[in-house]
N, C-alpha and C positions, 0 to 999 in steps of 0.2 A: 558523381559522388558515389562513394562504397555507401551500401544498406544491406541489409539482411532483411530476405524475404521469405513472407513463409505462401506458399504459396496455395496452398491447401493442408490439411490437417493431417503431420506428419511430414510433409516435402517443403524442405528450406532451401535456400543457397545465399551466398553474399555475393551481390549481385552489382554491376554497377547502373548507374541512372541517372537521368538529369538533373543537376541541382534545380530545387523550384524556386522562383522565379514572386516576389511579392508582387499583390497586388495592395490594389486602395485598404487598410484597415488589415494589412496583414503585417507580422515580423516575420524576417528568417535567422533564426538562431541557428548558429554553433556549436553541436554540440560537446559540450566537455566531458559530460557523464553521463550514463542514465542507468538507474539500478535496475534488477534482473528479479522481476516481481513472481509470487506464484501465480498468478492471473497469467503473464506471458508464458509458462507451461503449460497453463490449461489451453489457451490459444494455440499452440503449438498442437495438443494432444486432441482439439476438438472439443474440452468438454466444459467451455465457456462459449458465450457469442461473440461471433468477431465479424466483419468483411473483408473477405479473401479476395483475390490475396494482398495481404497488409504486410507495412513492416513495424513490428511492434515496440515496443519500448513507451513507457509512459510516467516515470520517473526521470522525469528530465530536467538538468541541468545546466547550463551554456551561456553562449555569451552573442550579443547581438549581432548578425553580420550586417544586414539591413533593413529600416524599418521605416514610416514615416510617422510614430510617435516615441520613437524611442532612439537614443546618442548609439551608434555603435560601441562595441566591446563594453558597452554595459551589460554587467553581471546578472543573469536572471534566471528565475525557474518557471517551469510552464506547469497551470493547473490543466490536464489534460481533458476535463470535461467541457463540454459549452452546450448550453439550453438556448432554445431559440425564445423564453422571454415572454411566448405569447399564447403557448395553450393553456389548456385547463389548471393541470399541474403546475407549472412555471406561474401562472395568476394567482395559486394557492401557497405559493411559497414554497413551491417541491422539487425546487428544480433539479433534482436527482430521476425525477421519475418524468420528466421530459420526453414528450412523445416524441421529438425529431432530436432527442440528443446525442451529438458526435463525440466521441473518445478520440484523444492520437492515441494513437500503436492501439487501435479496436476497430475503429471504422474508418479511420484516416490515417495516413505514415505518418509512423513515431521515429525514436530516442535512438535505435537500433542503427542511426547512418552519421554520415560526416555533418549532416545539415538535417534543419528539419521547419518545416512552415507552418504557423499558427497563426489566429486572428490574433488582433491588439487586444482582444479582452482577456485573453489567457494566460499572458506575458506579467510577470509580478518581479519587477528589478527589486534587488537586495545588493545589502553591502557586500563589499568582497569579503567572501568566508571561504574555508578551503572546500574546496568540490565535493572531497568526499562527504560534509556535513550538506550544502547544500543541496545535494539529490536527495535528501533522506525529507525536503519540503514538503513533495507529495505524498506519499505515507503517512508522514507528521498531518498532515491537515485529513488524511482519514481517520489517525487514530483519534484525532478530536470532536468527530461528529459521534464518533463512539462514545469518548468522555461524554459527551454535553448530554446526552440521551439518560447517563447515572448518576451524574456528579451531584446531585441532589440528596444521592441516600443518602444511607449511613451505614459503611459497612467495616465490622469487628476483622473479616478473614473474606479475603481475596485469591480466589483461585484464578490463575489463567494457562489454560492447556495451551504448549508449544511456546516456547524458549526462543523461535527465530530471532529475525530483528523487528517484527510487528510487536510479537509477545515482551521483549525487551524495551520496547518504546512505550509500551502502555504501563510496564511496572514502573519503569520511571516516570512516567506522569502520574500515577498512581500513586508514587512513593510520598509526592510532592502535593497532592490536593489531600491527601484521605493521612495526615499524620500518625502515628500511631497505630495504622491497620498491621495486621499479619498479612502478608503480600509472600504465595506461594506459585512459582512456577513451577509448570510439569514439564520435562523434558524426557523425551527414550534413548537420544543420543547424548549420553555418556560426556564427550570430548567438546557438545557445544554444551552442554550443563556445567562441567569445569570451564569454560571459559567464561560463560555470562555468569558465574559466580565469582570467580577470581578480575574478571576489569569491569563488573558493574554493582560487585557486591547486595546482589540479588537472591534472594533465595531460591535454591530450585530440588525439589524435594517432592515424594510420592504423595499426591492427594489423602488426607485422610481426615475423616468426619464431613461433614457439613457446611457448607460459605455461603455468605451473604450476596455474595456475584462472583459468577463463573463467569468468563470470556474465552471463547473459540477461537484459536488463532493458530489451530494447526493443519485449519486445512482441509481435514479429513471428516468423513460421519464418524470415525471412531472417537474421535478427539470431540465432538457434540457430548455422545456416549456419555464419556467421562463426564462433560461439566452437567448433562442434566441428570446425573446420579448425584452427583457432591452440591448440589443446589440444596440447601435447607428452606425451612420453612417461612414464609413471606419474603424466599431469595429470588434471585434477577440471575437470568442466562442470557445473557447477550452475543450471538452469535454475530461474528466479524469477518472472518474470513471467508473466501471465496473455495467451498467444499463442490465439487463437480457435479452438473448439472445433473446428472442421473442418477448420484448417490439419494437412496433414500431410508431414512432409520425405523427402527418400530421403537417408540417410547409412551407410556403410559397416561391418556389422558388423567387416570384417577391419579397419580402422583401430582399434576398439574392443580386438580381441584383442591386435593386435600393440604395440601403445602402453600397454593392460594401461590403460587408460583407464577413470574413474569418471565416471559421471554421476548426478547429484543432481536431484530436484524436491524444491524449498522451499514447502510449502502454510501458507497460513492464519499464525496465531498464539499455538501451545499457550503456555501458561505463560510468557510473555514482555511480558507488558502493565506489568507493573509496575517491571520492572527498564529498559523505555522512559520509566514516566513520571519513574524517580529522574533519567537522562538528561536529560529533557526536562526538570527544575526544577533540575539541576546547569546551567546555561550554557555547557557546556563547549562545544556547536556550536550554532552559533546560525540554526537551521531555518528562522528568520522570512526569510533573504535571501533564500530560495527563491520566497519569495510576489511574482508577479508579475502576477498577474490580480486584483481582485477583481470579485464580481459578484453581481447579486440573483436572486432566481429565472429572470427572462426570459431574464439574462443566462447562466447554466446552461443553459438551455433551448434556447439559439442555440447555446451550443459543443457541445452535443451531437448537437441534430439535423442542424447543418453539418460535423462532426467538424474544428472548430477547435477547437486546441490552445494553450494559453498559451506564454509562451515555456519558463517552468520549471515554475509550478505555480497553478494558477486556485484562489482559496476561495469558497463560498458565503458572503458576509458579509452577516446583516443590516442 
């Protein structure tokens, strides 16, 4: 089978290799999509964890090829984390912070090839929906362990830096739990701010005064910056996205104290896969407008080693 490999930090090729081969309690999926995350550039650049050399991809979408608990060409998505269940963390109900836990496309081959093999616990069949909404599973069940960490407050004005398609999947779940909030996106590119304003009717406009919750979704410590200056008093920063392991900021503990200020890190996707995929077969938001790249392997290959960016969201389509 074609994959893309990266083989150490900076050198890739697509490469070919053996289709694997199920064991007792494993699927092998198909894959039909898998979207092209900022996590797989920082893989790519070195400045996330990974085990080299991997082929990465971990929004993945597909269809069964063979399994021993699941029908062939059943429609599925893979939650790409798995906790082994039995240490300390996993007893505590953390299974995100899992001392032996495996990622595909992190520490195991992902989404990035023709085929890809995962245990039976990873595999979550859904009705047929089009692909492109389907790959947006994974994500959706990340932006949900974010949600569930605030959805408790109460907040008047909603900042969220960066506009992608993370930033766009939380205003719209945003739009829909928190009624009546002012919901402002910050965007620097121009061309995706006209878009995620004209096909999701979201606001995206310059930060100004004070919000009740900030969320980080652009990536970067600059984009931190931003939401923990616009964090007003008794507000929430919840930081989300995955900013590069060596970025480090200077911000001011007395701002923290005296604002009586919360900051959050939303990791990974405990318990949340499932309650993304009822989302994802209910049509209530329709993920698929997000897809504005596709591409085949070379072309994965190129956005990453050039760190070109899609305008909203690149898929690996076969």
């Amino acid at each position: 089978m074609k994959a893309l490999l990266i083989e150490s930090p900076g050198d890739s090729e697509v490469v070919d290799l053996e289709t694997p081969v199920p064991g007792k309690g494993q699927t092998l999926v198909k894959v039909l999509a898998c979207g092209i995350c900022g996590t797989d550039y920082k893989i790519f650049s070195g400045e996330t964890n990974a085990n080299y050399p991997v082929v990465p991809g971990h929004e993945i979408a597909g269809v069964v090829e063979k399994s021993d608990a699941f029908e062939k060409g059943q429609m599925v998505v893979i939650d790409p984390n798995r906790s082994c269940g039995e240490c300390s963390f996993c007893r505590k109900g953390m299974p995100q912070f899992c001392e032996n836990l495996q990622a595909t496309g992190v520490t195991e081959p992902g989404g990035f090839a023709e085929y890809v093999l995962v245990e039976n616990s990873q595999v979550y069949p859904l009705k047929n929906v089009p692909v492109e909404r389907a790959v947006f599973a994974e994500p959706l069940s990340c932006v949900l362990e974010g949600v569930k960490m605030v959805k408790h407050g109460f907040f008047d004005r909603i900042l969220i830096v960066g506009a992608g398609s993370i930033g766009v999947i939380f205003g719209l779940v945003f739009k829909k739990i928190f009624p009546g909030a002012e919901i402002v996106l910050s965007e620097k590119d121009e061309k995706r701010a006209e878009f995620v304003t004209q096909t999701f009717e979201l606001r995206v406009d310059e930060p100004k005064g004070e919000y009740d919750l900030a969320v980080e979704c652009s990536g970067t410590a600059e984009g931190f910056k931003v939401c923990f200056d616009h964090v007003g008093k008794g507000g929430t920063l919840l930081q989300f996205s995955v900013i590069a392991k060596n970025r480090t900021i200077d911000i001011s503990p007395f701002e923290i104290y005296r604002k009586e200020m919360k900051i959050l890190g939303s990791y990974l996707n405990p318990f949340t896969m499932k309650e993304a995929v009822k989302i994802i077969e209910s049509g209530e938001f329709l993920f698929e407008k997000l897809v504005t790249d596709r591409l085949d392997l070379n072309g994965v290959r190129e956005y990453l080693s050039s760190h070109k960016k899609a305008l909203m969201k690149g898929i690996f389509a076969p």
